[in-house]
N, C-alpha and C positions, 0 to 999 in steps of 0.2 A: 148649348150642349157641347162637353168636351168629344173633339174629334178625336178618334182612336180609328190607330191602321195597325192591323192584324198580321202578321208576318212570322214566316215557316220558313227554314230552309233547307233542302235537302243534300243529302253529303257527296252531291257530284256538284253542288253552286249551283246549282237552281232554285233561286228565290221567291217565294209566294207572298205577293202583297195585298193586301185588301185593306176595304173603307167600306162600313156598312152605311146606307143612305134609308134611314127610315121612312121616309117620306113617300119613296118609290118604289112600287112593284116588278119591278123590272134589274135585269141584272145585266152588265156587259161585264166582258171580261179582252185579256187580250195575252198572246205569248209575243214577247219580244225576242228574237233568236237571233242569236250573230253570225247573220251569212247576207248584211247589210251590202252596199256596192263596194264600199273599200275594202270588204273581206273576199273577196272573187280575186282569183289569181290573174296576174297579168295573160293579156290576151282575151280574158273574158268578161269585159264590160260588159253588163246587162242582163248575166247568166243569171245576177238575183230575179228579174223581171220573170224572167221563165221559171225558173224554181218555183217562184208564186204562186205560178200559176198549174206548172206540170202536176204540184206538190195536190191538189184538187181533185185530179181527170183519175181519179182511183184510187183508193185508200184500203186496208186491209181486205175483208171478203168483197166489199162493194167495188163494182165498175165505176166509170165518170159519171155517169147518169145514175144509178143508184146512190152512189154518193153524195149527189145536186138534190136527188129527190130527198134523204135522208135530212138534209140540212132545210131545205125549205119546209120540208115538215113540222120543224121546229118553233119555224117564224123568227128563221134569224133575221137580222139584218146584217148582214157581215163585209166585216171591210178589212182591207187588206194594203199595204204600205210597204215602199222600199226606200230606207233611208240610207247614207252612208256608211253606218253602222251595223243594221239591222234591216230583217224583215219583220213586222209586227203584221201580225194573223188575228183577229178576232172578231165577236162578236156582241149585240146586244138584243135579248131576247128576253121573254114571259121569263121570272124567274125560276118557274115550277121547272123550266125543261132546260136547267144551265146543267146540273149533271148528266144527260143524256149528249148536249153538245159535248160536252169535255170529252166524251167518250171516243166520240166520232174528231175531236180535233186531235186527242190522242194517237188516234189511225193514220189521222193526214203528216203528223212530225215524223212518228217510225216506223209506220208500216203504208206510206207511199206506195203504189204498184210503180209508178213509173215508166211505164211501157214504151217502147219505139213510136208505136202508134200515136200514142197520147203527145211525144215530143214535138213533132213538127208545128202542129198545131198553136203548141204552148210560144213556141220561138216564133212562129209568124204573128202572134198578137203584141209581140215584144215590137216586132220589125216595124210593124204597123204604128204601134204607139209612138216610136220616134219618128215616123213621115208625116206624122199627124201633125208635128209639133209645127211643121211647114204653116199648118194654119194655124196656127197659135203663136206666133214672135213672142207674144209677150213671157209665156213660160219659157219659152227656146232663151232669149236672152238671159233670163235667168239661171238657168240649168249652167247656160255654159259662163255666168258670171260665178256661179260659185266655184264651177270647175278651174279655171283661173285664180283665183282668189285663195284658194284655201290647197297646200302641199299636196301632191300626191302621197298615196294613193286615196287620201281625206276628202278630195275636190272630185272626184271619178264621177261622173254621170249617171244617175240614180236613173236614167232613163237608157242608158247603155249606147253602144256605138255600131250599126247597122252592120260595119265589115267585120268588125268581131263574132258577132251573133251570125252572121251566117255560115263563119267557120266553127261553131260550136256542135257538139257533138252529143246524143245520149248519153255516150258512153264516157265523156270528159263530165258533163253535167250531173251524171248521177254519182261520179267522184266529188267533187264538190258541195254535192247534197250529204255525202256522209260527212264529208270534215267542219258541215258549218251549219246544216241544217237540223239542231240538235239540242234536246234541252238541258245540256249540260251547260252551265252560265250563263242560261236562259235569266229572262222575269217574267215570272206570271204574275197577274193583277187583275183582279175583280173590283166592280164598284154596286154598289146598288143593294137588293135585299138578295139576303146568302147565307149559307153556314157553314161557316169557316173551318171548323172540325171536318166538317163531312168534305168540303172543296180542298183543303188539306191531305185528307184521306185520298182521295180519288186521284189528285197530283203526282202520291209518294205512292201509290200501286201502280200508276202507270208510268211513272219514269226515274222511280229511287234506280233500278236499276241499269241507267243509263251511266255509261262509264263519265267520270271527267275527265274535261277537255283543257289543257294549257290554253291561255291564249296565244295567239301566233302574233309575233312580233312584224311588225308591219313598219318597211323600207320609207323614208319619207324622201322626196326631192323636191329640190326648189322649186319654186311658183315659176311659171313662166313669163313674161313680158307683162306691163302693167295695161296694155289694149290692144286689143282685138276685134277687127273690123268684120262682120263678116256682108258679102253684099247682098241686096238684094231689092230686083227692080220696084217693087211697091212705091208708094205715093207716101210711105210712111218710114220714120225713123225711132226705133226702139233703142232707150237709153238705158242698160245697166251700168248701177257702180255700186262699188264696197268699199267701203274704210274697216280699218282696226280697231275694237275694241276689247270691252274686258268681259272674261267671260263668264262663265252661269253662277260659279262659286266664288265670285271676286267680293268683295267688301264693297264696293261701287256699283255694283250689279245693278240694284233697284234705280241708283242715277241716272246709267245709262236706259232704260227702260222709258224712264220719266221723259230723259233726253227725246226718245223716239217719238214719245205722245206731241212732245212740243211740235217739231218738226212734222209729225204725220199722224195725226189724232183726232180729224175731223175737220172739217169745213172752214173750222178758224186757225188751224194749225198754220208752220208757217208754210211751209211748202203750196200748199193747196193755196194759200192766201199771195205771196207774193208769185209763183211762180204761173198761176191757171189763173187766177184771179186778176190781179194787178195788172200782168202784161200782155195777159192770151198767149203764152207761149207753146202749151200744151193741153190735150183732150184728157188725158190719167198722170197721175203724180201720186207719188207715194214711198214711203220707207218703212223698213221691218228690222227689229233686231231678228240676229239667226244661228244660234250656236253649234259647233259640233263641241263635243270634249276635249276637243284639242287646242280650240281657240274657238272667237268668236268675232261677227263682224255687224255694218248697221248696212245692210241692203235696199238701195234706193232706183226705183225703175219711173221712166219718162218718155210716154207715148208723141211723137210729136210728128210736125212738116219739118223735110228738107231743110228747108229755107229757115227754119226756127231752133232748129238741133241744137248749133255751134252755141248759140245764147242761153239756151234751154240748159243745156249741160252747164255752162259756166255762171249761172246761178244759181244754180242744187247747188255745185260746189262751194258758191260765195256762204249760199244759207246754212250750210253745213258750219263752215270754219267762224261765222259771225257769230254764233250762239256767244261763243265764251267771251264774247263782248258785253252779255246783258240778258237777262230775262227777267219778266215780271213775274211778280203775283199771283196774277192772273192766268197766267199760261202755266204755270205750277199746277196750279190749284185746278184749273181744267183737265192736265194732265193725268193725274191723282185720279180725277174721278171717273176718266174715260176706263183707267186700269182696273180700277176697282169695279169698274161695272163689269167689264168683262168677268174679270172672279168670280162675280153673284151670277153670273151666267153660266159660267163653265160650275162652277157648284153645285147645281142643280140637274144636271148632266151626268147620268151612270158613264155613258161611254167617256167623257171630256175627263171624268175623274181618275176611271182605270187609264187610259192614256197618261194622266197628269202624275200619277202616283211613280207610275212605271220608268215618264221620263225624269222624275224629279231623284229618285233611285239612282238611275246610270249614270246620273251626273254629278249624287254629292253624297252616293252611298247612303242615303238616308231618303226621307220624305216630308217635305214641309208641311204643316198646318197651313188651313186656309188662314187662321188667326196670325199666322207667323207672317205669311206675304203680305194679309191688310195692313200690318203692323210696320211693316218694313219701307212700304210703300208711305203710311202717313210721314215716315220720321224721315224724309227726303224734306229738300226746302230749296231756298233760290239761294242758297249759299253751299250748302251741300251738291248742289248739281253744279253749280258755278266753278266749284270744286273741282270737282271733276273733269269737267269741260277744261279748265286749265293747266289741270295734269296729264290730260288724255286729248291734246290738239288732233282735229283730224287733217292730218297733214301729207296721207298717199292713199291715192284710189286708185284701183282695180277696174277697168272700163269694160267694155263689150258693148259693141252698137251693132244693130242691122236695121240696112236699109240704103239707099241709093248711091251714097256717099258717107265719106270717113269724117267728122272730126280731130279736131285739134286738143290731145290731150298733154298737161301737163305745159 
């Protein structure tokens, strides 16, 4: 069946996307809105975290609690996300009652209560979320490897910084909620069973008349230092690193993708094979491509001992720069089909599609067919990556380790 995605836009740039999914009774949808971490003004890392969440505790005539009951009434399932760029607010529910949510998500974009009350609240879940990370290294090293790795204000902590958030204020916060939390250059995106006319309609009554918004030109500075130690007395040592790639719209794209399956794709990949396998070096190993629009990098994290780090690390990086030495067949063609499953996976998923539609939009102004990625994906080979791999040497990494002791980087 030809896929057909639906698409409205309203005259302040708020763009409506949809994918009907016959199969499934159910409909998600999601607003993507630009008051992401890198959109928060200097001083207020994390303020998106709180927005998130304040943006909930009241909504038009409803309090916090009527507004919670109002939503579970529905049988959402609703998820909420703060990325660099954005907040993404949405949900997936029965689809008899996606026009009733819209209404009520309608409330939570412009008509916020926002109250004193409700603030404290919202910033101590923020505060919370980053002490947590204490027991989590493995996200922590992450967070603060992209933070490193990728310019400011692009790299900013999607998780926010403790001293900041507690000098934040209602009153700075609900300034910030107007200039970002707004669906003027919004994406909306529905997946699943729906009609388009009528979720079109309901969109452009409830926020045609939302003024547009310029986007705000946003300061970049250089990366800082290429590692970063941070310590910590545990029995364990957590390994981030990044390298440079190409990113979401490059002609290479689908290579380095393939790239990543080889190295990190499953139990025969190489990482997991040489690095946990062959020498016992480490308990987790693993690498992700990870884009923003501004660039894009190949993220690779390695749980390890002390005592195992120093080698631990200087074989990721061997297996990293030896690809463009060689690959089979075999690990192509493994590659290929770990990707391709996933698709058949995420395809079948209302929420994975409005997600997919939404991010596929902000990144290349348009929206691929699933046909077009399976398609894109077969026509890679061991010479097409090889390709690649030799035009695109991974030749500097972005480090970040915690744990008892520093490595030797570089």
């Amino acid at each position: 069946m030809t896929q057909v995605i639906d698409k409205y836009e309203l005259s302040n740039g708020m763009v409506l996307l949809g994918e009907r999914m016959e199969a499934v009774a159910s409909a998600a949808f999601g607003f993507t809105l630009p008051a992401g971490a890198a959109a928060m003004p200097e001083g207020c890392c994390g303020a998106a975290n709180v927005i998130a969440d304040w943006t909930f505790r009241g909504a038009g005539e409803r309090d916090s609690r009527q507004l919670g009951d109002a939503l579970d009434g529905l049988g959402l399932h609703r998820s909420t996300s703060v990325g660099s760029a954005h907040i993404a607010i949405g949900a997936a529910l029965e689809a008899s009652n996606l026009s009733k949510a819209l209404e009520l998500y309608g409330d939570v974009i412009l008509h916020p209560r926002l109250t004193d009350e409700q603030f404290s609240p919202a910033r101590q879940l923020a505060i919370d979320g980053i002490k947590g990370l204490d027991d989590d290294p493995r996200q922590k090293v992450m967070l603060k490897l992209r933070e490193r790795f990728y310019p400011r204000p692009f790299g900013r902590s999607t998780a926010g910084e403790i001293s900041e958030l507690e000098k934040l204020t209602p009153e700075i916060t609900r300034q910030i909620v107007s200039e970002t939390f707004t669906p003027a250059g919004a994406i909306f995106s529905v997946a699943g069973k729906y009609d388009f006319k009528a979720v079109a309609d309901c969109i452009e009554k409830m926020f045609g008349g939302a003024e547009k918004v310029e986007p705000q030109s946003q300061l970049t500075a250089d990366k800082p230092g290429l590692y970063r130690y941070i310590h910590n007395d545990g029995a364990q040592v957590h390994i981030g690193l990044m390298t440079p790639t190409v990113g979401y719209g490059d002609k290479d794209y689908y290579n380095a993708r393939v790239t990543v399956a080889i190295l990190s794709g499953g139990m025969a990949a190489r990482l997991f094979t040489e690095v946990r396998e062959k020498r016992g070096l480490c308990y987790a190993v693993g690498a992700k491509y990870h884009a923003l629009k501004e660039m894009a990098g190949i993220a690779c994290y390695a749980g390890t001992t002390p005592d195992k780090a120093q080698q631990t690390f200087d074989v990721i990086v061997n297996e990293f720069r030896r690809l463009a030495d060689g690959i089979s067949e075999e690990e192509i063609q493994r590659a290929k089909v770990g990707l391709k499953s996933s698709l058949v996976m995420q395809s079948e998923s209302s929420s994975s599609r409005a997600g997919g539609i939404a991010g596929d939009y902000y990144m290349l102004d348009r929206v691929r067919s699933l046909d077009e990625i399976k398609n894109e994906i077969d026509k890679t080979s061991v010479d097409s990556v090889l390709g690649f791999l030799q035009s695109n040497r991974f030749e500097n990494f972005t480090v970040v380790t915690i744990g008892p002791k520093e490595i030797k980087v570089g």
